[in-house]
Structure formats: structure tokens, C-alpha cells
C-alpha positions in Angstrom: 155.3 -95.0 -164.8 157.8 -92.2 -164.5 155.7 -89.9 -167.0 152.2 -90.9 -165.7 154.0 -89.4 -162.0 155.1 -86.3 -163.9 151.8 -85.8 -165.7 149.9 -86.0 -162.6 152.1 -83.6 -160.8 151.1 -81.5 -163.4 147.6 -82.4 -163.7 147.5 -81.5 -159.6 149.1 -78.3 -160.4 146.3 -77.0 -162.7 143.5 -74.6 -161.8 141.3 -77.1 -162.5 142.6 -79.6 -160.0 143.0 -76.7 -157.2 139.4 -76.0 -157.5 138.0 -79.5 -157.2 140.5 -80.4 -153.9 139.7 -77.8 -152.0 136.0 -77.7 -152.7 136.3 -81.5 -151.6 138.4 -80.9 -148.4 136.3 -78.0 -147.0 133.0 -80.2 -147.3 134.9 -83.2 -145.7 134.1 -82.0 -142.1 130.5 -81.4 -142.5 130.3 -84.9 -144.3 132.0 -86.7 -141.5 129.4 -85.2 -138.8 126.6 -86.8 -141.7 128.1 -89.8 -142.0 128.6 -90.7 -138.4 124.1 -88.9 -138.2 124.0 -91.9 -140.9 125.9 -94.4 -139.6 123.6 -93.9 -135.9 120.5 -93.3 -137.1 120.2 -96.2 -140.1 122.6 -99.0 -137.5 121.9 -97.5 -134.1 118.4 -96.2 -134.0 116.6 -98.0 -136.6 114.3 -100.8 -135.5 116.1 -102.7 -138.7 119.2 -101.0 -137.9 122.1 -104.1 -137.4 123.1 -102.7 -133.9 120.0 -102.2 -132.8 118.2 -105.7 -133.5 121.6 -107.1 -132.4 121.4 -105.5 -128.8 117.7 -104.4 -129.0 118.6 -100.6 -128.3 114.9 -99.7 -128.6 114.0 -101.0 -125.5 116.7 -100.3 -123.1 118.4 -97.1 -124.4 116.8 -93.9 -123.5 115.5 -91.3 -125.8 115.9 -93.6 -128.8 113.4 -92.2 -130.8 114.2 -88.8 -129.9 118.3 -89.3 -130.9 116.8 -91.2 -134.1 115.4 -88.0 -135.0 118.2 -86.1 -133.8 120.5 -88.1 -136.1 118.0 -88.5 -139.1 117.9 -84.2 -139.5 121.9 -83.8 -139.7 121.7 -87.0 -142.2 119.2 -85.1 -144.3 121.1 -81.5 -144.1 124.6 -82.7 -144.7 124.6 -85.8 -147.3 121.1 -85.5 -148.6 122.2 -81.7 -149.5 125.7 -82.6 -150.7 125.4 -80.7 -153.8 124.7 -77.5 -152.2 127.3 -77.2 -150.2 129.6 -78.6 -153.6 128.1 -75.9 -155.7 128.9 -73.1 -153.4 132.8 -74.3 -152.6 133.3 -74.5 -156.1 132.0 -71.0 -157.6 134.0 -69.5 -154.2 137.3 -71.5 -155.4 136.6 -70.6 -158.7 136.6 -67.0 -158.2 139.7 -67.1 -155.7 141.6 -69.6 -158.3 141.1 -66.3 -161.1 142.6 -64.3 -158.5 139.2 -62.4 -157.8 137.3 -61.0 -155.1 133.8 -61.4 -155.7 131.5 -60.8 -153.0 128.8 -63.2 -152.6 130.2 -65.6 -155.3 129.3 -68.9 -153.4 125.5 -67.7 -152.5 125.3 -67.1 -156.6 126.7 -70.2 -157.3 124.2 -71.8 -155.0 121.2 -69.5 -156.6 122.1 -71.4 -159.5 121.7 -74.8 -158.6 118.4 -73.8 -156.7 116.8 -72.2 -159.9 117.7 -75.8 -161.6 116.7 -77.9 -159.0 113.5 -76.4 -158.3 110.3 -78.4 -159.3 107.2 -77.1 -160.0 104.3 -78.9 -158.2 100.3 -78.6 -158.2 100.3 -76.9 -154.3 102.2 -73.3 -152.8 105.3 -75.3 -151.8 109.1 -75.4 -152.3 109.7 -78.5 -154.2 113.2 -79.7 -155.4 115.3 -82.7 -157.3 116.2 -84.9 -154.7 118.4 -86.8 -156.9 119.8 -83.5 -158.1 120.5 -82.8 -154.4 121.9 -86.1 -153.1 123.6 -87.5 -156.0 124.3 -84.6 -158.2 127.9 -83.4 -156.5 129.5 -83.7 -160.3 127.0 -82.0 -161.7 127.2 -78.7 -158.7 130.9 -78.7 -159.3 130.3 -77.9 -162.4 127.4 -75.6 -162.1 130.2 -73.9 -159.5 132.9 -73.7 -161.8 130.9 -72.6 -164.7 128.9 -69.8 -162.6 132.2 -68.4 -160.7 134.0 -68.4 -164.4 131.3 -65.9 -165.6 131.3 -64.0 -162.8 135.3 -63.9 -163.6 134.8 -62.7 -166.8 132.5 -59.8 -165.9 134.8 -58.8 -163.3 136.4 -55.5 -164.7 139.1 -55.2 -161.0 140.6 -57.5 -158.8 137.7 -56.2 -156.2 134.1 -56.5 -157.8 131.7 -53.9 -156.9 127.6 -55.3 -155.4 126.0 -53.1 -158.3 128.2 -54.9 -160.9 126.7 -58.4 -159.8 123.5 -57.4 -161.3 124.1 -58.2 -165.2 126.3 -61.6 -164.7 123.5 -62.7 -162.2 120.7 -61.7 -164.2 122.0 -63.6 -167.1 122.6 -66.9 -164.9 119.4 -67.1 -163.5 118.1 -67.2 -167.4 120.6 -69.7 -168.3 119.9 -71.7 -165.2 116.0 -71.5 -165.9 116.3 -72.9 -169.1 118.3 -76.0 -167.9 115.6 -76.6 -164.9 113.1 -76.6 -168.3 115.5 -79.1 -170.5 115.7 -81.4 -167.3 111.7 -81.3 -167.1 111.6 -81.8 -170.5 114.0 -85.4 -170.1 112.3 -86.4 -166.7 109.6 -87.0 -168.6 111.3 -89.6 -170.8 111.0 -92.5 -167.9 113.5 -95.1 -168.4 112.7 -98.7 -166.8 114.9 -100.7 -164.6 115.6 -104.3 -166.6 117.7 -105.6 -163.8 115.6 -108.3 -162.1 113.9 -109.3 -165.3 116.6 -109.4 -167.1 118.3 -112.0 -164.6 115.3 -113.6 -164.3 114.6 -114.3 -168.2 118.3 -114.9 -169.1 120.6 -117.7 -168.7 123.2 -118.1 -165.6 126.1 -117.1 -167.7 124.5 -113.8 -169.5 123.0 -112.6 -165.8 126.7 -113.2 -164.1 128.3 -110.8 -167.1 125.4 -108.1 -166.8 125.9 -108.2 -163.0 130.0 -107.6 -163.5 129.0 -104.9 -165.9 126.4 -102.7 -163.8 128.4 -103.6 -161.0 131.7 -101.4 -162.5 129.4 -98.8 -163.8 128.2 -98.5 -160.5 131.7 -98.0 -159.0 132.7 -95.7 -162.3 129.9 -93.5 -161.5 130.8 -93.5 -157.4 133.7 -92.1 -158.8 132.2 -89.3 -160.1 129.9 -88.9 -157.2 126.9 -90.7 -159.8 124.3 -92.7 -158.6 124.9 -95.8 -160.4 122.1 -98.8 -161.1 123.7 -100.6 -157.5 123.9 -97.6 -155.5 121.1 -98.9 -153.7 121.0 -101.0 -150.7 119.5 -104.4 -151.8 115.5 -104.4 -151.4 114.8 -108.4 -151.3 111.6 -107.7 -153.1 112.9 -108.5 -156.9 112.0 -111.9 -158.3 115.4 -113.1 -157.8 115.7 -112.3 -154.6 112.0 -113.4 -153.9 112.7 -117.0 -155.4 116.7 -117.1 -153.6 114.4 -116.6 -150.5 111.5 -119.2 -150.6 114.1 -121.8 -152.1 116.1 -121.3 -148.6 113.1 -121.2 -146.9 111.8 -124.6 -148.1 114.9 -126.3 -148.3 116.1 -124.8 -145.3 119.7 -124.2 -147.0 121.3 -121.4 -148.8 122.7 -123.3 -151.0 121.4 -124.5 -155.2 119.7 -121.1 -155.3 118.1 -120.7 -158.5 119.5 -117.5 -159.0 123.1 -117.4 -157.8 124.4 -113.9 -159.6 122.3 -110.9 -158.9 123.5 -107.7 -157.3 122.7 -109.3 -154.0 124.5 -112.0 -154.1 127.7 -111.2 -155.8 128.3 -106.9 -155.9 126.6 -106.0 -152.3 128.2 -109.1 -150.5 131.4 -108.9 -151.3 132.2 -105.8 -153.7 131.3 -103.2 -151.5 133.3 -103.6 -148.7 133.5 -100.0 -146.5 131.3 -98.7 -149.3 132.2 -98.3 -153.4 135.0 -98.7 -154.7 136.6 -101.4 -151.5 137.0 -97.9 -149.5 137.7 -100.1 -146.1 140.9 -101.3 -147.8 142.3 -98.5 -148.7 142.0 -97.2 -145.0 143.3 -100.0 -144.0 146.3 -99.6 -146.9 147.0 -96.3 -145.0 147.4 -97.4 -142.1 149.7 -99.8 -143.2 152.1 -97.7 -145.9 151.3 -93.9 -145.7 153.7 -90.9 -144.1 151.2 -88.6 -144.7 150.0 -87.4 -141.9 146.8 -85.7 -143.2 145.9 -89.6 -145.0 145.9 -91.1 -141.4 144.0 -88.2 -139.8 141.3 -88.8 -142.8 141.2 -92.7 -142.6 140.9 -92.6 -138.6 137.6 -90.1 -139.0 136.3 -92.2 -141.8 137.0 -95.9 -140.4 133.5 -95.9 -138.1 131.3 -95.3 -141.2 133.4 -97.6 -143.4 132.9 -100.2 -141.2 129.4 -99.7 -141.9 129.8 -99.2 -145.7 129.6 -95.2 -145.4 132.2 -93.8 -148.0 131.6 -90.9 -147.8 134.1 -89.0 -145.3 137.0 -91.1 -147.7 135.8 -90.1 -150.7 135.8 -86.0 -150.1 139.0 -86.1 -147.5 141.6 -87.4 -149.3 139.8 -86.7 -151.8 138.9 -89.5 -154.0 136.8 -88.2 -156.4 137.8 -87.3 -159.7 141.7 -88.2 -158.7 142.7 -90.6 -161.5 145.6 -92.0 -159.1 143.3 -93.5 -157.4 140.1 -94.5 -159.9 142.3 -98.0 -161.2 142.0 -99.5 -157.7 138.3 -98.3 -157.0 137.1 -100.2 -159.8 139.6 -103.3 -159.6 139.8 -104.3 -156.6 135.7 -104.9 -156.7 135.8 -106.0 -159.9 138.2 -108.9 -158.5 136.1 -109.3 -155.7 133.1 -109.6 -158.1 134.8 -112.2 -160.1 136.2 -114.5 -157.6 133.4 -114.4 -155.5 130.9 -115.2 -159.2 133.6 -118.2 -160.0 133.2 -120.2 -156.3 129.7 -119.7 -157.1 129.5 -121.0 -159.9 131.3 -124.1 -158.5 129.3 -124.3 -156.2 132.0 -123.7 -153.0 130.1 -120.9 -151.4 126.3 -121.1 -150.6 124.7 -117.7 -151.9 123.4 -114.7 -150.0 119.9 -115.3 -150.0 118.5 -114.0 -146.6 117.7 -110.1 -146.0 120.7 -108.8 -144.1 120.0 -106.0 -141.7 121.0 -102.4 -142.5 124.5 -101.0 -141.9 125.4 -104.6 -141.1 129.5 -104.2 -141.7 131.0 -104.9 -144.6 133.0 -108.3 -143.9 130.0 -109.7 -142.4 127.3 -109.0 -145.2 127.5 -112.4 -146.9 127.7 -113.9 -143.4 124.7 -113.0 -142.6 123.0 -113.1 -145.9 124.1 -116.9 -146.2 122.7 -117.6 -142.6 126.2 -118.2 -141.0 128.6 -119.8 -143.1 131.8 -119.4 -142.5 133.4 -120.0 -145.8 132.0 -117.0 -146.8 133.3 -114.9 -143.9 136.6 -116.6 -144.8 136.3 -115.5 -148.5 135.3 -111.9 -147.5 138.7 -111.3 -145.1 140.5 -113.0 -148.0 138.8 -110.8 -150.5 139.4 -107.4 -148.1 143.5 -108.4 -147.9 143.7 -108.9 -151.8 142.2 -105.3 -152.0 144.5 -104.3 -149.6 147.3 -105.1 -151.7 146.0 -103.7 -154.4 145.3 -100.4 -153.0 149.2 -100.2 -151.1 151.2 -99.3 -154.4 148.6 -96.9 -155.3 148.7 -95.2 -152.2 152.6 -94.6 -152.7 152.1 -93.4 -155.9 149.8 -91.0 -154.7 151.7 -89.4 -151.8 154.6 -89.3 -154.2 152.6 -87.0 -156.8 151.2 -84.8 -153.8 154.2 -84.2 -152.7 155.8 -83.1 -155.8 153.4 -80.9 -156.5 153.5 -78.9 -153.2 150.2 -79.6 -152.7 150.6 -81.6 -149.2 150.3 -78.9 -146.9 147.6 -76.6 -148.5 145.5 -74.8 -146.4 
């Protein structure tokens, strides 16, 4: 354990590492604001909203619609452009990590992206890769790095001159054209979704292990700021779901659904607690074990979305992403969620989640609602969230150990 500490202090040390935490930390502020725009305008101010159908805000609160708006434009100009703002912190920390100054460096970065994100369309309008700008954060990182590392190496003084931007910048918008045309070239290559009809033609046993598996990769690629195949909140409109639902609805019972292991039932109801990777836990391991005083400023911003599943103001404040301390716990403390949760199914203990559970509803009450009110299930899911908890502690230590070690605590 001793030389894992001493390899991450050095890991956290590197260039690399200085790059990626600071890029994270000075998003996490304009993330919080769109999480909390999320967190009102999908729970608050949406007519499916959990809060709202709870205490029927659209017919008492005033300006609803108008604050719905109000809260949907930050949503879509903070976390729906995630990767712009990634892909400009990281050329700018690139630069200043070489020891350069680069005028501009950030807004070249960010040309970058742009050229590879734009989308040609049949009409005169700006058209971009919404995936590319939601979900691809890795991917801007490392357009960042890659951009701010040329514009290193053309740097001939500490103090780069405007009319020496025109040759590195010249030869990234080619490079970044001919990526937009290699992604054009693989969008074309659609690839289909197998996950309903894959539960729906397979046996009970093979569907519960290809649920466990997508459900990992989906945390994995949370890691890495990916959408994975569970990303998504739950639809209902699958077969599965579709035939969970009418069984309930004739039998009038959750329970002996024909389809007990899909993602609805077993990775959104109680794997995703506080949103991937168990995130509620680990603010709630903070609260319990940490001395830092910059992990407690970060967990008590980011509890309110966690509550209602929102991640993201965890995930770029501590930062979780891409810091291996903490990618054990993100994917087994769902994992064990997933499995205990799978096994009392499968003895039939716990009815499954079979009814469509308003959005945002919070995390400990998911399969709650989804089973129509059974209590057992609530049970399991505070059971499940204090097993994460414990899981998460020890990592938490470890974590504040390394930071400390490597001076890196009180960064600016």
C-alpha cells in the first residue's frame, strides 16, 4: 500500500496530473451553478419533475414557466457545453505547465474543438456534435493538451509574439479538419442498441450478467467523463419495461415481474445513488472522516444535486475524474449494490421496480417509488448507501494522505 501512496504522490506531481486538476477545479464553479439550473429545472419546474408533481408547483408558484426557462438556458450553457469550457482550461494549463506565455492559447484550443465538432447540414446554420459537446470532456482534455503542446513547441521565448500564432494555428485548424472528416466518416457506421432485446430473448441468468457488465462500463466510462450504455435516465418504453409494467398493472403487484434484471430494475434503482459511481456516499464519507477543508467545502456545494443524482459538481471539485485513488470505489461500491440488490431478486425478497418513477426523484427513494411503496426496498437502499459509505471512508484517507504529500492541497 505503502508504494501505491508513494507512486501516486508522484503521479500527482507530474505535469500531466497538474494540467488535468486545475482544468477540473476552475470548471467546478460554473458546473455547480449548472447543476443546481439542472437540478430546478428537470425536479422543480418540470410538469414531470418529482418536486413539482409532489407539491404541484405549476399551479401555485409564480413565474414557473418563465424560471423553467430561466433554469433550462444555464443548464444548456454550462453542462451541455462542458467540453468547451474543458478544452480551453486545458490548452491554457498546458501552456502555463511548459512555463509559456501564449496569448490567446485557450481561445485556440477552443477553435480546435469547434472545427471538430462542427457538422455540416443541408441549411445556412451553425450545427455541432452534441455528444461531442456534452459528453466529450476526455476527449477536449485532450484536444487541450495536445493543441497547447504545439503551440509549446513553436514557441521560440518564454513570451510568444501574435504574428508567431499564425503557422502553429494554421497547421491545427488542418489537423482539426481532418479529424471532424474521420468522425463523419465513423458516424456513419451506426451501431444498434441490443439492450432490451437482448434481455428480452435471453434467459434470466445471461440478462442479470449483461446488466452487471454494462452497468460497470457505464460507471468506467463516468470515470472518464464517457457516456456509457446506462447514462441515460430509464425511458419505460423498452419491452422489458413495457411488459414489467402491464404485469403490475394487471396483477396489481410489483412483484413475479417477467423481467426482473434490466437496467431499470437493478443499475438505476439502486446503483446510482447521488449519480455514477455511489457519488452520495462519498459526500457523506466526507463528512464523516475528512480534515480537508477544501473536500467539505466541495461535498456541501455538491450535496443538493446529489440528492437528486446530479454528479457533476463531485466529480470536477475534488476532482474525481481521471484520479485512480478514487476509480476502485466508483466502480465497487455499485457493482455491490448491483449484486446484492440482483441476488434478493432473484429470491424473490424484493418486488422489482416496475412503475415509471418521476424525474430527479432522489436517489434512496428511486426503487421506492418504482416498486409502488415498499418499504423493503427503501430499507435495502439505506443499507445499500451505508455499505458504500464504508467503502468509500478508507479511500478518502488515502486520498488526503497522497494530496498532502504531494503539496498539492493548497494550490491556487
Amino acid at each position: 500500500m505503502q508504494r501505491l501512496i508513494n507512486f501516486s504522490v508522484k503521479a500527482y506531481q507530474s505535469r500531466l496530473a497538474y494540467i488535468i486538476r486545475h482544468t477540473l477545479r476552475v470548471m467546478f464553479p460554473l458546473i455547480l451553478v449548472g447543476s443546481f439550473a439542472s437540478v430546478l429545472r428537470f425536479n422543480f419546474l418540470s410538469n414531470s419533475g418529482y418536486i413539482a408533481t409532489i407539491f404541484n408547483l405549476k399551479q401555485w408558484l409564480p413565474l414557473y414557466q418563465q424560471l423553467g426557462t430561466i433554469s433550462q438556458i444555464i443548464f444548456e450553457c454550462t453542462i451541455n457545453l462542458i467540453s468547451l469550457y474543458a478544452v480551453f482550461f486545458s490548452t491554457h494549463y498546458t501552456i502555463k505547465a511548459y512555463g509559456k506565455n501564449i496569448p490567446g492559447g485557450g481561445a485556440i484550443g477552443l477553435f480546435a474543438f469547434l472545427i471538430i465538432a462542427y457538422q455540416t447540414t443541408t441549411q445556412d446554420s451553425l450545427s455541432f456534435n452534441n455528444y461531442l459537446l456534452s459528453e466529450g470532456m476526455l476527449f477536449a482534455i485532450i484536444v487541450g493538451y495536445l493543441c497547447g503542446r504545439l503551440l509549446v513547441l513553436f514557441a521560440q521565448s518564454n513570451q510568444q509574439k501574435l504574428s508567431e500564432l499564425v503557422k502553429p494555428i494554421i497547421i491545427i485548424a488542418i489537423i482539426a479538419t481532418l479529424i471532424n472528416l474521420l468522425l463523419s466518416l465513423l458516424a456513419r457506421l451506426s451501431v444498434p442498441t441490443y439492450v432490451a432485446s437482448f434481455i428480452t430473448i435471453n434467459s434470466s441468468r445471461r440478462a442479470f450478467w449483461y446488466v452487471i457488465g454494462l452497468g460497470m462500463l457505464t460507471d468506467i466510462l463516468a470515470f472518464l467523463a464517457i457516456g456509457g450504455p446506462f447514462i441515460n435516465s430509464p425511458s419505460f418504453t423498452d419491452a422489458p419495461s413495457w411488459a414489467n409494467l402491464m404485469h403490475a398493472l394487471r396483477s396489481g403487484s410489483a412483484w413475479n415481474a417477467p423481467f426482473k434484471y434490466t437496467d431499470t430494475t437493478i443499475f438505476h434503482s439502486f446503483a446510482n445513488f447521488g449519480g455514477s459511481g455511489c457519488v452520495l456516499a462519498l459526500i457523506i464519507a466526507i463528512f464523516i472522516v475528512s480534515r480537508q477543508k477544501r473536500y467539505r467545502r466541495v461535498a456541501k456545494w455538491s450535496l443538493f444535486p446529489a440528492i437528486f443524482n446530479d454528479h457533476y459538481p463531485m466529480m470536477l471539485g475534488i476532482p474525481i475524474l481521471y484520479n485512480p485513488i478514487f476509480f476502485i470505489p466508483f466502480v465497487v461500491a455499485p457493482l455491490v449494490n448491483m449484486l446484492v440488490s440482483g441476488a434478493l431478486l432473484s429470491l424473490n425478497w424484493i418486488p422489482a421496480a416496475v412503475y415509471p418513477v418521476p424525474s430527479g426523484t432522489p436517489a434512496p427513494l428511486i426503487a421506492l417509488v418504482g416498486t409502488n411503496g415498499n418499504w423493503g426496498v427503501f430499507i435495502l437502499s439505506i443499507v445499500l448507501i451505508i455499505i458504500d459509505v464504508l467503502i468509500y471512508v478508507p479511500f478518502v484517507r488515502i486520498a488526503e494522505e497522497i494530496i498532502v504529500k504531494a503539496g498539492v492541497d493548497h494550490e491556487e
